[in-house]
C-alpha positions in Angstrom: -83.9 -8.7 42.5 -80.4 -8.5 44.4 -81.6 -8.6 48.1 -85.1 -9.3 47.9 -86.4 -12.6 48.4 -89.5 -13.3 46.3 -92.1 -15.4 48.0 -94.1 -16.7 44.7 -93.9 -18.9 42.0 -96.4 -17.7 40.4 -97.5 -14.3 39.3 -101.0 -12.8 38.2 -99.3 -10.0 36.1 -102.0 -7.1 35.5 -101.9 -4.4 33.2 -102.5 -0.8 34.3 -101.5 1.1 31.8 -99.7 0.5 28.8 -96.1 1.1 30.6 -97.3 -0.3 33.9 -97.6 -3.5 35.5 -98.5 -4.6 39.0 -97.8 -8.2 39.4 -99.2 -9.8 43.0 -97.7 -13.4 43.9 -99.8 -16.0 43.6 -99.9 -18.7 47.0 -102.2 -21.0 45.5 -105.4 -20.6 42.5 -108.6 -21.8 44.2 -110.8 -21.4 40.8 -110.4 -21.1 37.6 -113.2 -20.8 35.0 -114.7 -19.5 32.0 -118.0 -18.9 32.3 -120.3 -17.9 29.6 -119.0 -14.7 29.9 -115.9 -14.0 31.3 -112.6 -15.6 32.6 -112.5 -15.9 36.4 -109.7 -16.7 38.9 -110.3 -17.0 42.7 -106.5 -16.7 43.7 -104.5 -16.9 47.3 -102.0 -14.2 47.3 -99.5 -14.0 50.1 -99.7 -10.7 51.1 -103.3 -10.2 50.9 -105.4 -13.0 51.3 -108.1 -14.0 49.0 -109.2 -12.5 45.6 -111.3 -12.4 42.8 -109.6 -11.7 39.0 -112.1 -11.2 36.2 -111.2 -11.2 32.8 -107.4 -10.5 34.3 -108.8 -7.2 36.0 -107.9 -7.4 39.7 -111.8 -7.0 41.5 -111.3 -6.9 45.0 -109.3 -9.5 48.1 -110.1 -10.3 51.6 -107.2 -7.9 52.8 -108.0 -4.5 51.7 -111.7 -5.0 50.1 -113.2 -3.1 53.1 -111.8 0.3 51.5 -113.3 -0.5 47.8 -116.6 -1.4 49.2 -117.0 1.1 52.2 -116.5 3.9 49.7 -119.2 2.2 47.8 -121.8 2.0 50.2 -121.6 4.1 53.0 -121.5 7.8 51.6 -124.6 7.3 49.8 -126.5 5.1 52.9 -125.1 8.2 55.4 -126.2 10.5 53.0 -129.9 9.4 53.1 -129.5 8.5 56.6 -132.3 5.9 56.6 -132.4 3.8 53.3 -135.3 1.2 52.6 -134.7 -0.3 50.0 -131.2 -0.8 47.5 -130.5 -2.2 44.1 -127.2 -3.3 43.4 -125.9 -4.0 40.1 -123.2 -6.8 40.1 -121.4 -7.1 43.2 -120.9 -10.8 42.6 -118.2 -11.2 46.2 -121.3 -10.1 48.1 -119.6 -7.1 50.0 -121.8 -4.6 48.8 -124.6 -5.9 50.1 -122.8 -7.0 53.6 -122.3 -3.2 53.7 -126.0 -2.2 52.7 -127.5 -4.9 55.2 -125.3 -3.0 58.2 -128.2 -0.6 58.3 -130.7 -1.4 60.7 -133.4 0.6 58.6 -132.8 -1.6 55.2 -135.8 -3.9 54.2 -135.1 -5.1 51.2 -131.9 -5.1 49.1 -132.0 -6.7 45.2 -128.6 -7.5 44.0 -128.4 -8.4 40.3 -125.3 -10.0 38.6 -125.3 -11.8 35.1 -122.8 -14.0 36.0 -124.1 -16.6 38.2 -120.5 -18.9 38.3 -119.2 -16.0 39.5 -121.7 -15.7 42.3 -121.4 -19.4 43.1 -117.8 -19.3 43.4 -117.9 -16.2 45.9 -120.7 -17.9 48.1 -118.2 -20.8 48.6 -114.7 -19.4 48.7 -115.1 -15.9 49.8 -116.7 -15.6 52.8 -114.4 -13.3 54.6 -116.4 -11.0 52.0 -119.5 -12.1 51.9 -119.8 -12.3 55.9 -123.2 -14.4 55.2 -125.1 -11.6 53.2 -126.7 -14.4 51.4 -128.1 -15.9 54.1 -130.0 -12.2 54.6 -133.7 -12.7 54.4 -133.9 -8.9 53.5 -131.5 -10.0 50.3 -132.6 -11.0 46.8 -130.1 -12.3 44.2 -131.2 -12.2 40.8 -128.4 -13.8 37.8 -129.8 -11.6 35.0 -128.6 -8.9 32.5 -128.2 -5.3 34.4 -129.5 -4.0 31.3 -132.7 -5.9 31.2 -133.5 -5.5 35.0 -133.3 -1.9 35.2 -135.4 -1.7 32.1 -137.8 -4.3 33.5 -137.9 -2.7 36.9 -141.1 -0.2 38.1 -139.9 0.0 41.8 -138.3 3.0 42.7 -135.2 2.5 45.4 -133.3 4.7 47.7 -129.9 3.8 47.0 -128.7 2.7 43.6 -125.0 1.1 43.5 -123.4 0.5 39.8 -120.7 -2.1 41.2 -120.0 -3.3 38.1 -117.0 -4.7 36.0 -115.0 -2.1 34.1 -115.8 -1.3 30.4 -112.6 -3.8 29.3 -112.4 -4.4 25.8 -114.7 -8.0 24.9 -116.2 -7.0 28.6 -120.2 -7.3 29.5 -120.4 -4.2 30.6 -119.9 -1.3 28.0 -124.0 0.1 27.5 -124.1 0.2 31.6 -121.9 3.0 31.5 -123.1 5.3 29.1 -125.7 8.7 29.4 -128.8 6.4 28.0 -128.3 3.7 31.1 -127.5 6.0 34.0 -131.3 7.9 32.7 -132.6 4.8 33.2 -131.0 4.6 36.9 -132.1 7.8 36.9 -135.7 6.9 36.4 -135.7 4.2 38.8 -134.0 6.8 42.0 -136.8 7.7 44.6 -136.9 11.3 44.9 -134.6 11.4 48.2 -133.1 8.9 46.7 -128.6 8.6 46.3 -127.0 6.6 43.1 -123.3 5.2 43.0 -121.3 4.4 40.3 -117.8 3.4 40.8 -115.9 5.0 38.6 -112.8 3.6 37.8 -108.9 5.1 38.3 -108.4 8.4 39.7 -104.4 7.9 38.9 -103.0 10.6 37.1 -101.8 8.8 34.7 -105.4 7.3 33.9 -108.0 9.6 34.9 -109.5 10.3 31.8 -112.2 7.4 32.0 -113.1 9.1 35.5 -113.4 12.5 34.6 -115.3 11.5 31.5 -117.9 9.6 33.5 -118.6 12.7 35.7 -119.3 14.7 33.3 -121.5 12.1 31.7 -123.4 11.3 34.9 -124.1 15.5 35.1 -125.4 15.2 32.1 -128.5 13.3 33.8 -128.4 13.7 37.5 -129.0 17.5 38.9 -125.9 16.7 41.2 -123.2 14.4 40.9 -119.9 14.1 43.7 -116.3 12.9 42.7 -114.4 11.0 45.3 -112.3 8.3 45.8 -110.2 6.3 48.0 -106.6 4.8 48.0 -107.1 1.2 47.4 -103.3 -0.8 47.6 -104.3 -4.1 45.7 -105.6 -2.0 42.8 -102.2 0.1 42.7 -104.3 3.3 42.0 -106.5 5.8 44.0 -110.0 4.7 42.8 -113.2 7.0 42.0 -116.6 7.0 42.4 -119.2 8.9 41.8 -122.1 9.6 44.1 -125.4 11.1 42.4 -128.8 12.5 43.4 -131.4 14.8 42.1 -131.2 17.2 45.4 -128.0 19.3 46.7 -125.7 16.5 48.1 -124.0 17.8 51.3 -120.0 17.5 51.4 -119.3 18.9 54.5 -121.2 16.7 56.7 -120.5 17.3 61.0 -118.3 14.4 61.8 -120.1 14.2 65.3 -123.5 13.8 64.1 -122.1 11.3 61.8 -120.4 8.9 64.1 -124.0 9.4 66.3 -125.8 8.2 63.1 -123.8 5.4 62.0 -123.8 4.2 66.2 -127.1 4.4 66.3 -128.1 2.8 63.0 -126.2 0.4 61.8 -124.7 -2.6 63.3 -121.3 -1.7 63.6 -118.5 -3.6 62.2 -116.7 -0.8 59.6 -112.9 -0.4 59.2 -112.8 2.6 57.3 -116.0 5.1 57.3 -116.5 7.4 60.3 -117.5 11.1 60.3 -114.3 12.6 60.0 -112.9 10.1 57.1 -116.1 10.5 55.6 -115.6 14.3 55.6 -112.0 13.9 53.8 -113.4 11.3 51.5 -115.8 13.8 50.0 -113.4 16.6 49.5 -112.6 16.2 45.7 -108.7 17.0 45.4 -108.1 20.1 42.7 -106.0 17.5 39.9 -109.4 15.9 39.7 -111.7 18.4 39.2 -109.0 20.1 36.7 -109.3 16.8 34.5 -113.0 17.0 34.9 -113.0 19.9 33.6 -110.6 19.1 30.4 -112.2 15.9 29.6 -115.6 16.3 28.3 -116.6 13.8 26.0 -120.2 12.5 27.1 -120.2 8.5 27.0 -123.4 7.1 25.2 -124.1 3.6 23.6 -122.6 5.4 20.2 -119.5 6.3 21.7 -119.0 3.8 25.0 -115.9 3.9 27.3 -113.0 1.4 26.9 -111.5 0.3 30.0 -107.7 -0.3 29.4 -105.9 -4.0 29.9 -106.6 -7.3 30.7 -104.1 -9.4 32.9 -102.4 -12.5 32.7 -101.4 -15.4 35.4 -98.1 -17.1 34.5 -95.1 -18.7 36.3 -91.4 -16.8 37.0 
């Protein structure tokens, strides 16, 4: 472009929608593979650091992955205000369980991911993210189905996070987002217990998948929260959806908050203190609108679709 001077040679060029395209420059590939199930780049980009690419879909990068996995994590943990115990499902980078583990109360924490190349690759080139997690002797890694775990599984847990890839077409993931799986999570919640699922794009343009998971997820839990956060590397504001089978407060004091979090946790966050926390959970009125015009209940007859795939290629 006249007057811009492009720094890359190569380009991982992802599709959003079907008329948009975010393309980030490409420094240097660190990984490539294809695993078993899935394609997976571990890429140096100029502008942001380090990231992880599945199947073409942009997952998170050192430079901006504290807002994806904050919002994860820390509304639900605050929320219950002393958590135990915490599944994770997926999570390969290791992020969400560097978030869980900030919580002084946490004893145990199971993190399951199917692809174990994935989890591999993270350990050893993404440690920005990781920050060590897996050297936590509170943290179990299991490389195993999410479906088969959860079905498996007789422990109940007091936070539940669904950190896993979206529904793309020829994706794992499709049953782990439908009304018969998040029963399952359901089953599995202890009775003060918080689930999190993110959710995918709360873009305008896009929000269908979102609004269509919220009202599946309040199909099964007595109380379910929209929210989301601005996330630049993803080029979209993206949702999640935090669930419980008690009233979940929105309005939480941003003073006792901030006490809570000092007092513990470890410290160490970038984006979550009382009075973002307070915002975060303020569902803006376009989204609940679309909630409620988007209605179709996702079940393993009729599973969400994630749109796109991506591409890496040169100039």
């Amino acid at each position: 472009m006249a007057g811009s001077e492009v720094g890359a040679d190569l380009w991982l060029k992802e599709y959003i929608t079907p008329w948009d395209v975010y393309e980030h420059g490409v420094s240097e590939i660190l990984v490539h593979q294809k695993t078993p199930y899935q394609e997976m780049y571990i890429i140096e980009t100029g502008a942001y650091g380090k990231a992880l690419v599945l199947d073409g879909k942009w997952q998170s990068c050192t430079g901006d992955e504290f807002l994806y996995h904050e919002s994860l994590v820390q509304p639900a943990c605050i929320a219950h205000r002393a958590p135990k115990t915490a599944l994770i499902l997926g999570g390969g980078e290791g992020a969400t369980a560097r978030e869980i583990l900030r919580w002084r109360s946490i004893e145990q924490v199971v993190m399951v991911d199917l692809d174990g190349a994935v989890v591999d690759a993270c350990k050893q080139h993404l440690s920005e993210m990781h920050g060590q997690a897996f050297d936590d002797p509170r943290l179990e890694v299991v490389i195993g189905d999410a479906l088969d775990y959860v079905a498996a599984c007789s422990q109940t847990w007091d936070i539940i996070i669904s950190d896993l890839s979206d529904p793309i077409e020829e994706g794992p993931a499709f049953q782990l987002f439908t009304q018969e799986f998040f029963g399952q999570l359901k089953a599995l919640l202890a009775p003060q217990g918080y689930c999190v699922i993110q959710a995918g794009s709360v873009a305008v343009g896009e929000i269908t998948l979102h609004a269509r998971l919220i009202n599946t997820l309040r199909t099964v839990f007595a109380d379910v929260v929209s929210y989301n956060c601005a996330i630049p590397t993803f080029a979209v504001p993206w949702g999640f959806a935090l669930c419980a089978e008690h009233k979940i407060e929105t309005r939480p004091n941003p003073e006792q908050i901030d006490r809570l979090l000092a007092e513990q946790t470890t410290g160490g966050l970038q984006l979550i203190d009382g009075v973002t926390l307070l915002g975060l959970l303020q569902t803006p009125k376009f989204v609940h609108q679309a909630i409620a015009t988007h209605k179709q209940i996702y079940t393993l007859a009729d599973p969400p679709k994630f749109f796109g795939k991506g591409i890496v290629e040169p100039t």
